[in-house]
CHARMM internal coordinates of N, CA and C (Angstrom, degrees):
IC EDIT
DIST 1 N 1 CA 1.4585
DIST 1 CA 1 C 1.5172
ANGL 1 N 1 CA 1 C 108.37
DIST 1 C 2 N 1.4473
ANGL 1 CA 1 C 2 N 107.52
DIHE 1 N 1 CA 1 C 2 N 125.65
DIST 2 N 2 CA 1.5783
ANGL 1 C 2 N 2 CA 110.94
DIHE 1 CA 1 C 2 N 2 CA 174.56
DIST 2 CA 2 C 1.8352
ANGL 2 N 2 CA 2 C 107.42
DIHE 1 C 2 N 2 CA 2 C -48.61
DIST 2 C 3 N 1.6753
ANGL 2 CA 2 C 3 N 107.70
DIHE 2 N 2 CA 2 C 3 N 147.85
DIST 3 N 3 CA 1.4956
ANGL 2 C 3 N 3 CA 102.39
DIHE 2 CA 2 C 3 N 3 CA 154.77
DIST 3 CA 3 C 1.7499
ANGL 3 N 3 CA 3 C 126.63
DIHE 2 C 3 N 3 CA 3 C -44.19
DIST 3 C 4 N 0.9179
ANGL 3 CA 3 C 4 N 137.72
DIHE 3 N 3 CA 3 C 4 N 127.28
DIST 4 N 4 CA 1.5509
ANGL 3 C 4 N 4 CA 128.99
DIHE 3 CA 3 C 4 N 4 CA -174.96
DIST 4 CA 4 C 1.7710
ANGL 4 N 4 CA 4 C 93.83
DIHE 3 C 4 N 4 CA 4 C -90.27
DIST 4 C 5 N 1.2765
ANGL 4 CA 4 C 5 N 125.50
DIHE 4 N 4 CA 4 C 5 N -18.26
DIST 5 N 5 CA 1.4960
ANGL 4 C 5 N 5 CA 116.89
DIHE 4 CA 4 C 5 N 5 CA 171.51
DIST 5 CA 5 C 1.7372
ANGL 5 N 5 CA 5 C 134.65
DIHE 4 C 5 N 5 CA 5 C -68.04
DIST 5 C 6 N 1.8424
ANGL 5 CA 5 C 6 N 88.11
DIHE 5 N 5 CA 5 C 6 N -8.11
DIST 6 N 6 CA 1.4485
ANGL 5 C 6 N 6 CA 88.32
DIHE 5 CA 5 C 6 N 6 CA -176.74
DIST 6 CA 6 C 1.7209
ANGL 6 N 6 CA 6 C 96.72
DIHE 5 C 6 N 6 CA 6 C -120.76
DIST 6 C 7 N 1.1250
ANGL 6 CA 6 C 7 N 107.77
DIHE 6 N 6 CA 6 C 7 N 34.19
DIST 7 N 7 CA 1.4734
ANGL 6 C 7 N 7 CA 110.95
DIHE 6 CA 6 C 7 N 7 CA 149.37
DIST 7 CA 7 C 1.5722
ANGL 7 N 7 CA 7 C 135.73
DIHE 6 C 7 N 7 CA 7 C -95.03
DIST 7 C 8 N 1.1978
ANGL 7 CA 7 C 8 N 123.48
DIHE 7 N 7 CA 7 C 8 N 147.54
DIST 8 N 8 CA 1.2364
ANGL 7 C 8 N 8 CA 111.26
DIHE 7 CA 7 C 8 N 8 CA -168.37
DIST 8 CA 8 C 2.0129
ANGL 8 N 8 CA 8 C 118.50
DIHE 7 C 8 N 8 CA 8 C -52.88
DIST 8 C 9 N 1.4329
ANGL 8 CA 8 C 9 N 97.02
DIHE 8 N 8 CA 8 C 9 N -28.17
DIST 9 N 9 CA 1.5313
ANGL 8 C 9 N 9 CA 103.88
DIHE 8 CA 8 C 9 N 9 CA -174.66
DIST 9 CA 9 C 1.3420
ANGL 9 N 9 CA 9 C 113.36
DIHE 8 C 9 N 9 CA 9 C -122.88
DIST 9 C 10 N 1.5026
ANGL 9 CA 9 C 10 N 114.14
DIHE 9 N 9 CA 9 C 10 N 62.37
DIST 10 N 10 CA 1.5250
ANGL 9 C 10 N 10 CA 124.19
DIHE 9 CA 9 C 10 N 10 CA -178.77
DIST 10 CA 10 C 1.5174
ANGL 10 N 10 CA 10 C 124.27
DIHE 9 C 10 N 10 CA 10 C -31.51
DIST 10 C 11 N 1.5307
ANGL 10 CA 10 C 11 N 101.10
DIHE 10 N 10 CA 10 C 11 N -61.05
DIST 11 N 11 CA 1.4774
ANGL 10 C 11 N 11 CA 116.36
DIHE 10 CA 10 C 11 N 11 CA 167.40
DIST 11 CA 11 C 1.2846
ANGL 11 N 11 CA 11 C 126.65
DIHE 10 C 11 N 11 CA 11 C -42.79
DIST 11 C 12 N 1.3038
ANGL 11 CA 11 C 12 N 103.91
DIHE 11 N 11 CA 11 C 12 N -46.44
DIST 12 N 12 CA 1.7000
ANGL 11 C 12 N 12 CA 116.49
DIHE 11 CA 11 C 12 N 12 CA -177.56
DIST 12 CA 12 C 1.7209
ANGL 12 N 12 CA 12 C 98.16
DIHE 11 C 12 N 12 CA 12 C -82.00
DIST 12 C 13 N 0.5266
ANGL 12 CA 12 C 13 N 98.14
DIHE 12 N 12 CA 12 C 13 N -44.55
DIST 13 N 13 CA 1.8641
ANGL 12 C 13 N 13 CA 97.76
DIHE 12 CA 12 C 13 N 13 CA -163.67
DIST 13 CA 13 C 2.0245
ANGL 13 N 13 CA 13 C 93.10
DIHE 12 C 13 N 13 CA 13 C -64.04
DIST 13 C 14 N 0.9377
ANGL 13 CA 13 C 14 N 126.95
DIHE 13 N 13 CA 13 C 14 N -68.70
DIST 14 N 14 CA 1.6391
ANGL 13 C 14 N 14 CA 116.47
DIHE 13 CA 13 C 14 N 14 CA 151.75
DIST 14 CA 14 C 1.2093
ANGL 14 N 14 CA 14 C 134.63
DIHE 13 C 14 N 14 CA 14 C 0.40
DIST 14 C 15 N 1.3463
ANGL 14 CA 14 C 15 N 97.84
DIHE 14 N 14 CA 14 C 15 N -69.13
DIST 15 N 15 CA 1.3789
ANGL 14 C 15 N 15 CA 126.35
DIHE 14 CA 14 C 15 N 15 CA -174.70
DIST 15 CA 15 C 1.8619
ANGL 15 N 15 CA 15 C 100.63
DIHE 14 C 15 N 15 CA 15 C -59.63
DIST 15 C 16 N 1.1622
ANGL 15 CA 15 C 16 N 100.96
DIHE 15 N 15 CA 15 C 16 N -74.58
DIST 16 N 16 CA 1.5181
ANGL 15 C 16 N 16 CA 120.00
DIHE 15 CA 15 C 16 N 16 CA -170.70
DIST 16 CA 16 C 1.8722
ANGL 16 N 16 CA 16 C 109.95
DIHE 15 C 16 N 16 CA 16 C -48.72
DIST 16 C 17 N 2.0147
ANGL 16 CA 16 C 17 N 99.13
DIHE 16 N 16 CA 16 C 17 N -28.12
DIST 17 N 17 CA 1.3739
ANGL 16 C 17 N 17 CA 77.96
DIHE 16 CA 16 C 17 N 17 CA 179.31
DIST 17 CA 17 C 1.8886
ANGL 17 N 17 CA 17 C 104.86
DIHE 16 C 17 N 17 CA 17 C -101.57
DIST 17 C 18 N 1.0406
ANGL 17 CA 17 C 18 N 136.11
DIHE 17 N 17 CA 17 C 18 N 4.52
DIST 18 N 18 CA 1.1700
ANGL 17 C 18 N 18 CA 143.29
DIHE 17 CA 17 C 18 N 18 CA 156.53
DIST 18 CA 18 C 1.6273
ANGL 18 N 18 CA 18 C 121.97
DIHE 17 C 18 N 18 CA 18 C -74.56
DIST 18 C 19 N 1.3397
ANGL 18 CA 18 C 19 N 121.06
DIHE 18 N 18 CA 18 C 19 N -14.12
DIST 19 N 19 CA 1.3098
ANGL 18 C 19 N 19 CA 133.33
DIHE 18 CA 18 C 19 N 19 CA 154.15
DIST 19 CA 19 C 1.6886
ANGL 19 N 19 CA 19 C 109.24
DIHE 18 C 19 N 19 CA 19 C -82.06
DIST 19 C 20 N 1.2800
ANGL 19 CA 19 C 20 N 133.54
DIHE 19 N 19 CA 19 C 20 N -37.64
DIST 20 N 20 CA 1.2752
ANGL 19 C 20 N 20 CA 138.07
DIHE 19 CA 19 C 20 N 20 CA 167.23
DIST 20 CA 20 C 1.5990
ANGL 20 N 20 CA 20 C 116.48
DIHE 19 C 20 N 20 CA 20 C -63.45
DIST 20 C 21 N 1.1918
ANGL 20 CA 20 C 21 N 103.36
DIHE 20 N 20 CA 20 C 21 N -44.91
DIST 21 N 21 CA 1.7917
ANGL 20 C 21 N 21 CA 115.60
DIHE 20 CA 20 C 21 N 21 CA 172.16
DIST 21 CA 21 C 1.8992
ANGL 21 N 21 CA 21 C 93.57
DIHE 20 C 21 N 21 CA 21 C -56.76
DIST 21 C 22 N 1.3192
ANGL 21 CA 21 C 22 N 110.36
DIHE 21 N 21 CA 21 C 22 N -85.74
DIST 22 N 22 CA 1.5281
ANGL 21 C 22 N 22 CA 121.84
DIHE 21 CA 21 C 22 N 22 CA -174.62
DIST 22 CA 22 C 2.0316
ANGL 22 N 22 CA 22 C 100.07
DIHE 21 C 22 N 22 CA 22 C -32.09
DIST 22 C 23 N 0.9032
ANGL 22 CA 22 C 23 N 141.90
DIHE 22 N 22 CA 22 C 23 N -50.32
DIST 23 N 23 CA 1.6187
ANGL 22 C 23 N 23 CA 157.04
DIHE 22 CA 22 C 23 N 23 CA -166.87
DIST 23 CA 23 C 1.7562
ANGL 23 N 23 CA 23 C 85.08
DIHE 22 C 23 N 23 CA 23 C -62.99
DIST 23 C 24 N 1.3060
ANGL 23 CA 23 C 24 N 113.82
DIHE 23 N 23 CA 23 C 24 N -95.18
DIST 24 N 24 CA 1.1016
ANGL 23 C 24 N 24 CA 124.63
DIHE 23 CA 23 C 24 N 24 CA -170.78
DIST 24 CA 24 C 1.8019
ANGL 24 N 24 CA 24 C 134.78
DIHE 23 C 24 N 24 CA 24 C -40.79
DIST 24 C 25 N 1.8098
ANGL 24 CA 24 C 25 N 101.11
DIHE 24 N 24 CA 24 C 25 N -20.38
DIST 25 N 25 CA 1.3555
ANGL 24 C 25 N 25 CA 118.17
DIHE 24 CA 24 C 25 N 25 CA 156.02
DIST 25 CA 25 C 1.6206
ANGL 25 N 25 CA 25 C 98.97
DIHE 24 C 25 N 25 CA 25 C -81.67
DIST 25 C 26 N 0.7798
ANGL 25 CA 25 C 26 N 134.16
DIHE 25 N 25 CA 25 C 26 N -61.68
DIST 26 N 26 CA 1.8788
ANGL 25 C 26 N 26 CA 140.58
DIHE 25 CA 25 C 26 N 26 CA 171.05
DIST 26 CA 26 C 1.4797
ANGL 26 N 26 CA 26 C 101.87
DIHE 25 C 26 N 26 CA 26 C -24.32
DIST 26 C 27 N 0.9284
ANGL 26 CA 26 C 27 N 132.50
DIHE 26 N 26 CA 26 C 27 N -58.08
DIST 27 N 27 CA 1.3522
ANGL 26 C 27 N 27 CA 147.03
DIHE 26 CA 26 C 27 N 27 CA -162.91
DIST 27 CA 27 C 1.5887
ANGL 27 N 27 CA 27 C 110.65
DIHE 26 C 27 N 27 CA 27 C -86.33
DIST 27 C 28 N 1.3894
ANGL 27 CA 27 C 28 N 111.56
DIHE 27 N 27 CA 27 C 28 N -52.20
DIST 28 N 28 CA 1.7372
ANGL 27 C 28 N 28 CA 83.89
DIHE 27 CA 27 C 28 N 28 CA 165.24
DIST 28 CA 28 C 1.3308
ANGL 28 N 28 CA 28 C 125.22
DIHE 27 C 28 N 28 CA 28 C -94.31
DIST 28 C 29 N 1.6764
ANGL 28 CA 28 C 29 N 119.36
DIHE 28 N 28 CA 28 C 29 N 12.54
DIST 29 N 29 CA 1.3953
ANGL 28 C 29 N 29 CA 115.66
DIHE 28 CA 28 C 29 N 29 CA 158.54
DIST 29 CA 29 C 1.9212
ANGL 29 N 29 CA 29 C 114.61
DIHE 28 C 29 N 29 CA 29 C -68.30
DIST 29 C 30 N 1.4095
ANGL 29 CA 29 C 30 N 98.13
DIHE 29 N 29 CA 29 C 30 N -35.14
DIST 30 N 30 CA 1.2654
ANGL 29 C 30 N 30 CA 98.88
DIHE 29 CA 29 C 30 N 30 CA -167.11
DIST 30 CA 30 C 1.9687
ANGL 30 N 30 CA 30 C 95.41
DIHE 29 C 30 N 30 CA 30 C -78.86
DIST 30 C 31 N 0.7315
ANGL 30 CA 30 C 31 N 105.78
DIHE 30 N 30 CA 30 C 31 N -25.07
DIST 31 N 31 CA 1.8748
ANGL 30 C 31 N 31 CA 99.16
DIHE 30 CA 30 C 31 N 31 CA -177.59
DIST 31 CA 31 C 1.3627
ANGL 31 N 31 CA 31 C 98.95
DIHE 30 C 31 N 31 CA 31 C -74.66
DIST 31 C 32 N 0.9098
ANGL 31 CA 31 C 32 N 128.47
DIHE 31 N 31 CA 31 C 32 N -41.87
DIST 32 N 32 CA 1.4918
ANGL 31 C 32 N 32 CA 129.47
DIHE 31 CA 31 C 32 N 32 CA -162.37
DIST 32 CA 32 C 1.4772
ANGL 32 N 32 CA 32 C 90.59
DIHE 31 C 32 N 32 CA 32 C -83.06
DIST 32 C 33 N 1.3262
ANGL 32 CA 32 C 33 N 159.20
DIHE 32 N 32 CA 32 C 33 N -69.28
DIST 33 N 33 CA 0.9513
ANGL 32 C 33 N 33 CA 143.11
DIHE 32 CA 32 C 33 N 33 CA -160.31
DIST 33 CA 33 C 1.9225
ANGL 33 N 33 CA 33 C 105.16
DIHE 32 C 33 N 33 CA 33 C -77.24
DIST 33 C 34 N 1.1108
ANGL 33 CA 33 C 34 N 127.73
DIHE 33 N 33 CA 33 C 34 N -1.75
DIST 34 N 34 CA 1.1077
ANGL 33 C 34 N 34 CA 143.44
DIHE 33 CA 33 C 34 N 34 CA 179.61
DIST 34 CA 34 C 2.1161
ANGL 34 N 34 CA 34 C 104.92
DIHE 33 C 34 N 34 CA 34 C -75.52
DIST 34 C 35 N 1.3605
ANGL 34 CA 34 C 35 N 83.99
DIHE 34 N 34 CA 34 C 35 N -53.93
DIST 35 N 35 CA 1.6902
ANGL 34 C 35 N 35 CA 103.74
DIHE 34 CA 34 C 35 N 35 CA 177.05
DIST 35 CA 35 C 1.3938
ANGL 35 N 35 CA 35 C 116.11
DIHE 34 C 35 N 35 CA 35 C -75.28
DIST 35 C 36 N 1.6559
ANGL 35 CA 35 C 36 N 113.38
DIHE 35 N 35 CA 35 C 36 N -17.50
DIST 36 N 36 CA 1.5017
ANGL 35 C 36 N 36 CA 107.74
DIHE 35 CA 35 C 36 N 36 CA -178.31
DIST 36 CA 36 C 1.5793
ANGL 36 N 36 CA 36 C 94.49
DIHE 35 C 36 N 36 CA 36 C -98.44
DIST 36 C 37 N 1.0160
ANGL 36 CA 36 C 37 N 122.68
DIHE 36 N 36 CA 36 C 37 N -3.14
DIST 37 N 37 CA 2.2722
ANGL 36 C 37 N 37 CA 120.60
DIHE 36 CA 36 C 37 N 37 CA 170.80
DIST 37 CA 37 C 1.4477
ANGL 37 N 37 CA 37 C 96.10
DIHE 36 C 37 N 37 CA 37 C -84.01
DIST 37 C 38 N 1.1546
ANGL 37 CA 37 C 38 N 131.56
DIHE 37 N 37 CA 37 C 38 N -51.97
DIST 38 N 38 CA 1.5079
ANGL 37 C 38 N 38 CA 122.86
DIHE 37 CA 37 C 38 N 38 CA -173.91
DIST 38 CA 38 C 1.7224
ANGL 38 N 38 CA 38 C 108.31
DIHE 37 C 38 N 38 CA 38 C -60.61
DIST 38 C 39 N 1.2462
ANGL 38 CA 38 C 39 N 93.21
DIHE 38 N 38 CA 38 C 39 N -53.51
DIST 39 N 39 CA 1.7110
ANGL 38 C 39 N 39 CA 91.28
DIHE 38 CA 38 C 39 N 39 CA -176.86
DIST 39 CA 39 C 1.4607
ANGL 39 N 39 CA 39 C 116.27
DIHE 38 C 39 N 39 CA 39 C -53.31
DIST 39 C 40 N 1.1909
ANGL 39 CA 39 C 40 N 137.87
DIHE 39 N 39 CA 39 C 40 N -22.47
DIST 40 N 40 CA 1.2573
ANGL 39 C 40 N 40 CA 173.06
DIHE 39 CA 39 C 40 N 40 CA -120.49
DIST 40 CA 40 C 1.5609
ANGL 40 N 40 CA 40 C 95.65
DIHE 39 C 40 N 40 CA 40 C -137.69
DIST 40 C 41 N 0.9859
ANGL 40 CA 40 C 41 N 106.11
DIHE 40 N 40 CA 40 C 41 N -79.17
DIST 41 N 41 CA 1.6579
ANGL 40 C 41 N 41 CA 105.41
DIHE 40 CA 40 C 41 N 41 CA -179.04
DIST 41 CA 41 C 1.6552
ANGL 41 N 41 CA 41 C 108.07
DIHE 40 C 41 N 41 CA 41 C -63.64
DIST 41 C 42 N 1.3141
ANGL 41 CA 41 C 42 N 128.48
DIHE 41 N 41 CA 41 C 42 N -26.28
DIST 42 N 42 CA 1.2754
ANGL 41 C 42 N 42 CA 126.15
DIHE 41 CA 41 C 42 N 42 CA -173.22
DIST 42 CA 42 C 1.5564
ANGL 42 N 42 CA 42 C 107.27
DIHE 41 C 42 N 42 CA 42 C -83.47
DIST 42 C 43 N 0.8835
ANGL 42 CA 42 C 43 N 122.47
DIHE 42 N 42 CA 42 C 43 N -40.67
DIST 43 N 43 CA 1.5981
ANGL 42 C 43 N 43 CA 141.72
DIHE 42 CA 42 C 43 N 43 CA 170.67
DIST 43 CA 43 C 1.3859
ANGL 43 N 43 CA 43 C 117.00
DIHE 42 C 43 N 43 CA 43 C -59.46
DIST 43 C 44 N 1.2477
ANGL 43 CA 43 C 44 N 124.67
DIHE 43 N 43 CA 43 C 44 N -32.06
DIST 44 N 44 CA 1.7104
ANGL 43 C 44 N 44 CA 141.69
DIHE 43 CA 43 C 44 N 44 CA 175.31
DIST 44 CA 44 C 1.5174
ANGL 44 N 44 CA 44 C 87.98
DIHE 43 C 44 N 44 CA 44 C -69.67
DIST 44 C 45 N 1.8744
ANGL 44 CA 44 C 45 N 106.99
DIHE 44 N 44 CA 44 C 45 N -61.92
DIST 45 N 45 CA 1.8175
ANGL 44 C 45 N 45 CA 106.36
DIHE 44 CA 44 C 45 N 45 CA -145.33
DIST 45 CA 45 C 1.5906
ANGL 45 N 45 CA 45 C 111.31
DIHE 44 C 45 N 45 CA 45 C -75.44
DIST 45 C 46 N 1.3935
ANGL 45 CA 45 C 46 N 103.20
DIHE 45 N 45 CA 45 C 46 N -11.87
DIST 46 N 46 CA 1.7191
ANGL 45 C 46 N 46 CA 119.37
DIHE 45 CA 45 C 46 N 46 CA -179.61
DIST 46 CA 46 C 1.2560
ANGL 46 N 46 CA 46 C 111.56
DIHE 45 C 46 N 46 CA 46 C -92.24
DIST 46 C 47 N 1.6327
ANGL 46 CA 46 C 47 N 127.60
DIHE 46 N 46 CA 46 C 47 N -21.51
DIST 47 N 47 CA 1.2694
ANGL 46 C 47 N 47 CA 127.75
DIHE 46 CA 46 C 47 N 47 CA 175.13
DIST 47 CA 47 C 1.4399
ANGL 47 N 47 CA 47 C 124.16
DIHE 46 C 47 N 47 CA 47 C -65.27
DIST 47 C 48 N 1.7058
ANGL 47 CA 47 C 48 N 112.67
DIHE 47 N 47 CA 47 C 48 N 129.90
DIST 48 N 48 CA 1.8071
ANGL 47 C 48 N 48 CA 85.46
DIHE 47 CA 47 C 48 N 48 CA 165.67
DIST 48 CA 48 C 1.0903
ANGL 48 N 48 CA 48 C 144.00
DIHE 47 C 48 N 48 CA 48 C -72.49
DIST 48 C 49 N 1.2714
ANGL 48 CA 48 C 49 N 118.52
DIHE 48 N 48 CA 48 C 49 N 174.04
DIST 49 N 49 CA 1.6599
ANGL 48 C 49 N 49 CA 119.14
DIHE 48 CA 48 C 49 N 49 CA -166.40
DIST 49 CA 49 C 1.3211
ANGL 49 N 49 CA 49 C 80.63
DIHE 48 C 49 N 49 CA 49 C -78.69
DIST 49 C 50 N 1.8212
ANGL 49 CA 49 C 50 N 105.56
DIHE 49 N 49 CA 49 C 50 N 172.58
DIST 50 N 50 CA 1.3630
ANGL 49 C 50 N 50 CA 129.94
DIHE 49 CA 49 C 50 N 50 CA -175.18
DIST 50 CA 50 C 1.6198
ANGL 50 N 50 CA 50 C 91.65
DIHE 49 C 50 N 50 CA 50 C -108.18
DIST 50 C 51 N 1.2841
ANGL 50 CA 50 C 51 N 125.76
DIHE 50 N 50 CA 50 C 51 N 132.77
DIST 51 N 51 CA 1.2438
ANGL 50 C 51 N 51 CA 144.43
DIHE 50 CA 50 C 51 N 51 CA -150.96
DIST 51 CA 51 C 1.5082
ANGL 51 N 51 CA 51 C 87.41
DIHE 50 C 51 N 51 CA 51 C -86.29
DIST 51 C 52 N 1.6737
ANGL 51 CA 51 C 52 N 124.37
DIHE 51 N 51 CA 51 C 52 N 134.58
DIST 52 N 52 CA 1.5917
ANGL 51 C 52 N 52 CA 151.18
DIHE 51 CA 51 C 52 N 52 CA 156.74
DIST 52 CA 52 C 1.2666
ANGL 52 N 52 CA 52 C 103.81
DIHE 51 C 52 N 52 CA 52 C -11.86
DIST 52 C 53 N 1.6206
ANGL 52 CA 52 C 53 N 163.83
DIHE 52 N 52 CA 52 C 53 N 144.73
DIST 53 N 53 CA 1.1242
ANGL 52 C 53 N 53 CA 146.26
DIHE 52 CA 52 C 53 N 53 CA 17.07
DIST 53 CA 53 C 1.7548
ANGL 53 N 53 CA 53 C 100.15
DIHE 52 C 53 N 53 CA 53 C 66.81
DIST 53 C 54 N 2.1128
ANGL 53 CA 53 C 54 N 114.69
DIHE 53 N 53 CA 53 C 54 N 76.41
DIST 54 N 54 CA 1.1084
ANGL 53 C 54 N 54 CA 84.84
DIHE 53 CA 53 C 54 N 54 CA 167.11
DIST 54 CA 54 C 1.7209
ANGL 54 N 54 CA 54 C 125.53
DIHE 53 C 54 N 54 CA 54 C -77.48
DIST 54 C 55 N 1.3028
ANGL 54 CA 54 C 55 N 112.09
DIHE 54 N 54 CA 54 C 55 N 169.74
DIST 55 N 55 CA 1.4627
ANGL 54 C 55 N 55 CA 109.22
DIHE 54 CA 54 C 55 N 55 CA 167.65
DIST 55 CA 55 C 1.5884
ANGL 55 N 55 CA 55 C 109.07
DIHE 54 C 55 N 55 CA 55 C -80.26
DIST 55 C 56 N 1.7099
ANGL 55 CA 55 C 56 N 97.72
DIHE 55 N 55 CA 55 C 56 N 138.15
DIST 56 N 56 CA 1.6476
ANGL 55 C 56 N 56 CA 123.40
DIHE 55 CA 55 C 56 N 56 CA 170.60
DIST 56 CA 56 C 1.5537
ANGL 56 N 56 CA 56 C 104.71
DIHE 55 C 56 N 56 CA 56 C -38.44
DIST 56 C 57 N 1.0443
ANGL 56 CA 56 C 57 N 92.93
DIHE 56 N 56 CA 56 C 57 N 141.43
DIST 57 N 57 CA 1.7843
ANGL 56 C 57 N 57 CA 100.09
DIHE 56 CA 56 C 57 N 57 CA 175.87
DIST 57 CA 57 C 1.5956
ANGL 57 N 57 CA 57 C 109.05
DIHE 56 C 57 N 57 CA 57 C -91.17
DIST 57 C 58 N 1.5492
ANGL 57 CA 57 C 58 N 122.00
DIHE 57 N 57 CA 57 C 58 N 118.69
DIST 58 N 58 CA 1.3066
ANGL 57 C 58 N 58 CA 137.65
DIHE 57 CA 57 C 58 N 58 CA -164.07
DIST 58 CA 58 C 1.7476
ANGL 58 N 58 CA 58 C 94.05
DIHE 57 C 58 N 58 CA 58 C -81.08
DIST 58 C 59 N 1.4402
ANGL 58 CA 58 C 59 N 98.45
DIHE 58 N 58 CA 58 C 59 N 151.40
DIST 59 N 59 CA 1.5718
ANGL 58 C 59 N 59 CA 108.96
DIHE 58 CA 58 C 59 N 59 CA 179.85
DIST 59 CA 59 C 1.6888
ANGL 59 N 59 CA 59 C 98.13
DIHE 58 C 59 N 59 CA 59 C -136.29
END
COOR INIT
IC SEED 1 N 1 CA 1 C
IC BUILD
């Protein structure tokens, strides 16, 4: 990584890549928990049902 001090806009150039760092942790928290709802939802909709509750036999 170049020095960011021998750029004309030290501050900004910092800034911009510590907002890119912060984005890019943002972004694969949200994918990753994005991928664990599908798996989740795919796993529910593929599962079988739990078989009826017959009814007691009346006397």
């Amino acid at each position: 990584m170049a020095n960011p001090w021998l750029k004309k806009k030290p501050v900004m150039s910092l800034w911009l890549s510590t907002v890119n760092r912060v984005a890019g942790t943002l972004r694969g928290h949200a994918t990753a928990q994005a991928r664990r709802r599908v798996k989740a939802a795919t796993a529910d909709a593929l599962a079988p049902t739990a078989p009826k509750a017959k009814p007691g036999r009346k006397r």
